[in-house]
C-alpha positions in Angstrom: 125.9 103.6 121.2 129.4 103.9 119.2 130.3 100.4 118.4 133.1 101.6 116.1 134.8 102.6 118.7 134.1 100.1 121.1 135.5 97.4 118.9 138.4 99.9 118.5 138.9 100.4 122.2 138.5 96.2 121.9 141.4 95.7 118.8 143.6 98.2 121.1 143.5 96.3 124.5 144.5 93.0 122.7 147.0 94.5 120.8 148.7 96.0 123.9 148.3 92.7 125.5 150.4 90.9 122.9 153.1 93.7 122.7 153.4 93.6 126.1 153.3 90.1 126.2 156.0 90.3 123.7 158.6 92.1 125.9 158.7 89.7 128.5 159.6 86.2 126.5 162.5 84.6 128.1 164.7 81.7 128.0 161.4 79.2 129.3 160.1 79.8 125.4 163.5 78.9 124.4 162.8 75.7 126.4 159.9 74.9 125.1 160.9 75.1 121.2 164.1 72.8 122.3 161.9 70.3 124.2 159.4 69.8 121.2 161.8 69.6 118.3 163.3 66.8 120.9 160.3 65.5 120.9 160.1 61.4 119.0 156.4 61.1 119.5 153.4 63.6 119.3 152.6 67.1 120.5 149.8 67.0 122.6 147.3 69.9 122.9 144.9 69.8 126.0 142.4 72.3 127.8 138.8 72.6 128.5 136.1 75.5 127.1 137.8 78.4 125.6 141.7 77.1 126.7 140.2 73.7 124.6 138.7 75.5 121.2 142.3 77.6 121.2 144.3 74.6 122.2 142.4 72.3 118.8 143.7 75.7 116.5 146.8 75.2 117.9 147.3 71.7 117.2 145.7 72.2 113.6 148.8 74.6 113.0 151.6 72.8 114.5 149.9 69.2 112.2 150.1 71.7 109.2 153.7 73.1 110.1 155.3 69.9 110.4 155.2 69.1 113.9 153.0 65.9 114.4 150.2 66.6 116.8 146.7 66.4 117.9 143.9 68.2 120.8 143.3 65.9 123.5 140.2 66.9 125.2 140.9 65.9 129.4 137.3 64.3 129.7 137.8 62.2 126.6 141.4 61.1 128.3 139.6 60.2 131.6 137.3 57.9 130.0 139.7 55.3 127.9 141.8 58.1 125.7 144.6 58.6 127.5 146.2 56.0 126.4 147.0 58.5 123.7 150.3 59.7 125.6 152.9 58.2 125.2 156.5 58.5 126.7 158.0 60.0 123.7 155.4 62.4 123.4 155.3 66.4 125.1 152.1 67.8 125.8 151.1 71.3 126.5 148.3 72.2 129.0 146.2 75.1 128.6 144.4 76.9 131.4 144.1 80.4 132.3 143.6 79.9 136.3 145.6 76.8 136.3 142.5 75.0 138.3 140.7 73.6 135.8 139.0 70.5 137.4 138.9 68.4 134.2 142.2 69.4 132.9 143.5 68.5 136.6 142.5 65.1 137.0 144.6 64.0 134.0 147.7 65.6 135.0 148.9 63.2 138.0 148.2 60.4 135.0 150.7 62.4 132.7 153.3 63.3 134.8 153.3 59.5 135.9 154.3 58.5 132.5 157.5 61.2 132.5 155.9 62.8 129.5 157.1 66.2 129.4 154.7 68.9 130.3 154.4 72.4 129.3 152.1 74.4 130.9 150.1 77.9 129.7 148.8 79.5 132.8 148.4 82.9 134.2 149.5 81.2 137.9 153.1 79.3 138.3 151.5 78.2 141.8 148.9 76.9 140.5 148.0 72.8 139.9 149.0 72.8 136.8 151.8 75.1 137.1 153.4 73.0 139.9 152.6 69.9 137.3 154.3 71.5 134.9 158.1 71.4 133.4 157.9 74.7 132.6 155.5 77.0 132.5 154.5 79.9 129.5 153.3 83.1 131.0 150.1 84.1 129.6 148.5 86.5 132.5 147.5 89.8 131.5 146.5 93.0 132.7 142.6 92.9 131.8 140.4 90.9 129.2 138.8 93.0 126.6 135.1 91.8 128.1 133.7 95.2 129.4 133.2 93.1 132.9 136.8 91.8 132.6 135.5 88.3 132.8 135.0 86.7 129.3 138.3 85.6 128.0 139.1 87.9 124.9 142.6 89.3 125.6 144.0 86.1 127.8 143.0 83.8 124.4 144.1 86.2 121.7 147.6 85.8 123.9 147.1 82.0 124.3 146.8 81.4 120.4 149.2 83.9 119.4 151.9 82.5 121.9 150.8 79.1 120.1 151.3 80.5 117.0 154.9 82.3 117.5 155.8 78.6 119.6 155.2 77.0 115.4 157.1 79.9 113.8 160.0 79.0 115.7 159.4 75.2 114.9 159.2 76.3 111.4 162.6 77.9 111.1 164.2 75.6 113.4 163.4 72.5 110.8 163.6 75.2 108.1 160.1 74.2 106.4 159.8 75.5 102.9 157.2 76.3 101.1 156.9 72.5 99.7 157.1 70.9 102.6 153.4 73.2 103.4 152.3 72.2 100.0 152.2 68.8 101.1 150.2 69.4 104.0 147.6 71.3 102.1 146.9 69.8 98.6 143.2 70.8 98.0 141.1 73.7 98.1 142.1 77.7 97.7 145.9 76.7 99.8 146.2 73.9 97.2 145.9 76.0 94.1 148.6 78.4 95.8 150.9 75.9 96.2 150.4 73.1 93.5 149.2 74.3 90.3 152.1 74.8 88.1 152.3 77.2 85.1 152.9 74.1 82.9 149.5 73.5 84.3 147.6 75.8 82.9 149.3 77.6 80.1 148.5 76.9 76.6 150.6 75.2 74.1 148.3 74.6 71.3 147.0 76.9 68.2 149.8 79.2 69.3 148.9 82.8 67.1 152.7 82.5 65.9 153.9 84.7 63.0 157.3 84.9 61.6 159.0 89.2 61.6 158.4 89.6 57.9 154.2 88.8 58.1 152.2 91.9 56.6 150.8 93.6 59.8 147.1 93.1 57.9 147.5 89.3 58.1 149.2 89.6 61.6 145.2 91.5 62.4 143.6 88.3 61.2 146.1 86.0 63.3 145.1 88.4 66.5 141.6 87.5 65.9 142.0 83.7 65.5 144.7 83.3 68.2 141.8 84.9 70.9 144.5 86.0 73.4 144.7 89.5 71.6 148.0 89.4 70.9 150.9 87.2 68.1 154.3 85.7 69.2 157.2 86.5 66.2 158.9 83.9 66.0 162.2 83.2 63.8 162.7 79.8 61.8 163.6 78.2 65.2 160.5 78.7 67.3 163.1 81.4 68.9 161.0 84.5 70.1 161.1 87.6 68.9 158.7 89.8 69.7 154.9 90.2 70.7 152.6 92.7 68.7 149.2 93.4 71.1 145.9 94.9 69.9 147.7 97.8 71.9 150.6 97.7 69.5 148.1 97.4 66.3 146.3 100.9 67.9 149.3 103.0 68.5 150.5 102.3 65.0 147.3 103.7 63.7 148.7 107.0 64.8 151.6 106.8 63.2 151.6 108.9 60.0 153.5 106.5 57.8 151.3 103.6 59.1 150.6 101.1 56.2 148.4 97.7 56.5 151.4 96.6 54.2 153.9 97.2 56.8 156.3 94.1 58.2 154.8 93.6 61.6 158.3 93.4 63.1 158.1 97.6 62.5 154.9 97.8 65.3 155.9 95.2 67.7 157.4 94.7 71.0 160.6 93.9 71.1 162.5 91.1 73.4 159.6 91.0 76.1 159.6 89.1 79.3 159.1 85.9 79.5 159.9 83.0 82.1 162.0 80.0 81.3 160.7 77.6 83.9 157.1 75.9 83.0 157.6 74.4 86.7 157.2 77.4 88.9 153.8 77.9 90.9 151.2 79.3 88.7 151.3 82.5 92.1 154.6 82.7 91.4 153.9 83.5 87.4 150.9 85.6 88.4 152.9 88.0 91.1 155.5 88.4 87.8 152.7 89.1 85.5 151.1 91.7 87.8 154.8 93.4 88.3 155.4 93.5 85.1 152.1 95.3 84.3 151.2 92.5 81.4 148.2 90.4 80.4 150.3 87.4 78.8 153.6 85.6 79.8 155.4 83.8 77.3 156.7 80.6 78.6 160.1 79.3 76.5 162.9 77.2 77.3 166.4 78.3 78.1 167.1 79.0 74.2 164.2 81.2 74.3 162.3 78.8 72.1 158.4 79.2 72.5 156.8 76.5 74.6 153.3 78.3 75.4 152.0 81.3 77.1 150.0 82.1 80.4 147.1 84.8 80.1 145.9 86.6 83.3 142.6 85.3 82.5 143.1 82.2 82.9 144.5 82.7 86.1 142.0 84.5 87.9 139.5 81.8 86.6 141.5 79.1 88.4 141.1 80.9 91.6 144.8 81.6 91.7 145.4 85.0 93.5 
């Protein structure tokens, strides 16, 4: 059996669903984005089986994107949590056929409190499209499942629709990459968007030298500093110039090459360097990897040496 290819034929008959999908929004997903931004209360997700799992990933990115919600399973609301909704809150029903029995019983209870509903169905005449404010449109032509039964496509639309629905939320309240930090201050998301560069460079036992050092003694310095490279510095702290073990080895083919030589003669002259200790330690690695360099001298607007950032230490943070 060619499974390659079935799981291509699988990939291609979800992404023509959402491209298709994508050519017949309309002003009802306009709507929808104005009703929740007008929203004072919560966002409330609800469905039941598949509809359920995708409407709980939905609600975990609107929480994250800065639209206050939760996933409201309808069997939990029948028995004592419905008191959940409020007036001021919208909530969004998810169910492919529209009939869902669970999801149906709670809908009379919602519409009775004037909460707005938005429904995700294939079927506008359906229960909870005639519950429903307005209704997103996620038919579509045939689910991925070689029977046409499982939901595959229908849910890769659902939580894609979902997703595009907190994009729009996102540039609407124009939520920055801060505001995302907040939400997400631990783990591999936290490092990405918390650890600063003053957080990790170092600023101690700097290998500084000042232009006129003997390149021998600037070889010794290399050695002790352990970041394979010196900072030249003037009187000032002011930088200078960096001289790398590359540096040291292309001046070994120079034919005048001397151990006596003023290391100023071998060494890189005004390299990059960042003038903000605050930026996101990402931020610093993305500049390190476009500028095709191991270590980033960090100074202050005067170009006055504060520390430096190796690539190193970096990756062994875990920032990427």
């Amino acid at each position: 059996m060619n499974y390659k290819k079935i799981a291509q034929e699988t990939l291609e008959i979800e992404a023509n669903t959402l491209l298709q999908s994508a050519k017949k929004i309309d002003d009802v997903f306009d709507r929808a984005v104005e009703i929740i931004l007008a929203c004072s209360g919560k966002l409330i997700i609800t469905g039941v089986g598949k509809s359920g799992l995708i409407g709980a990933k939905m609600a975990a990115t609107f929480a994250s994107t800065g639209t206050p919600s939760f996933f409201l399973h309808p069997t939990e609301a029948l028995h004592g949590d419905l008191g959940m909704i409020g007036k001021e809150d919208v909530v969004i029903a998810i169910s492919y056929s529209g009939e869902s029995e669970e999801l149906s019983s709670i809908l009379p209870h919602v519409k009775r409190f004037n909460t707005p509903l938005i429904g995700m169905t294939r079927d506008r005449n359906s229960t909870l499209g005639k519950y429903s404010d307005l209704v997103i449109d996620v038919v579509v032509e045939k689910e991925a499942c070689p029977l046409n039964i499982a939901p595959t496509s229908s849910t890769t639309l659902t939580l894609a629709l979902g997703d595009a629905l907190a994009v729009c939320l996102m540039k609407a309240r124009d939520f920055k990459k801060s505001d995302f930090a907040s939400f997400h201050p631990g783990g591999a998301l936290g490092k990405q968007l918390f650890v600063k560069v003053s957080d990790l460079m170092r600023t101690k036992d700097l290998p500084i030298i000042s232009s006129d050092t003997k390149l021998k003694d600037a070889i010794v310095k290399i050695s002790e500093g352990r970041l394979g490279t010196v900072l030249v510095t003037d009187s000032e702290n002011r930088l200078l110039a960096l001289v790398s073990d590359g540096d040291i080895r292309r001046a070994l083919l120079s034919e005048d090459f001397s151990l006596e030589d003023e290391v100023y003669k071998y060494a890189t002259h005004n390299p990059r360097t960042i003038d903000n200790e605050n930026i996101l330690a990402s931020e610093a690695l993305v500049a390190i990897e476009e500028m095709k360099i191991q270590l980033l001298v960090v100074t202050d607007k005067d170009k006055k040496v504060k520390g430096v950032l190796h690539i190193h230490t970096l990756i062994e943070k875990g920032i990427s």
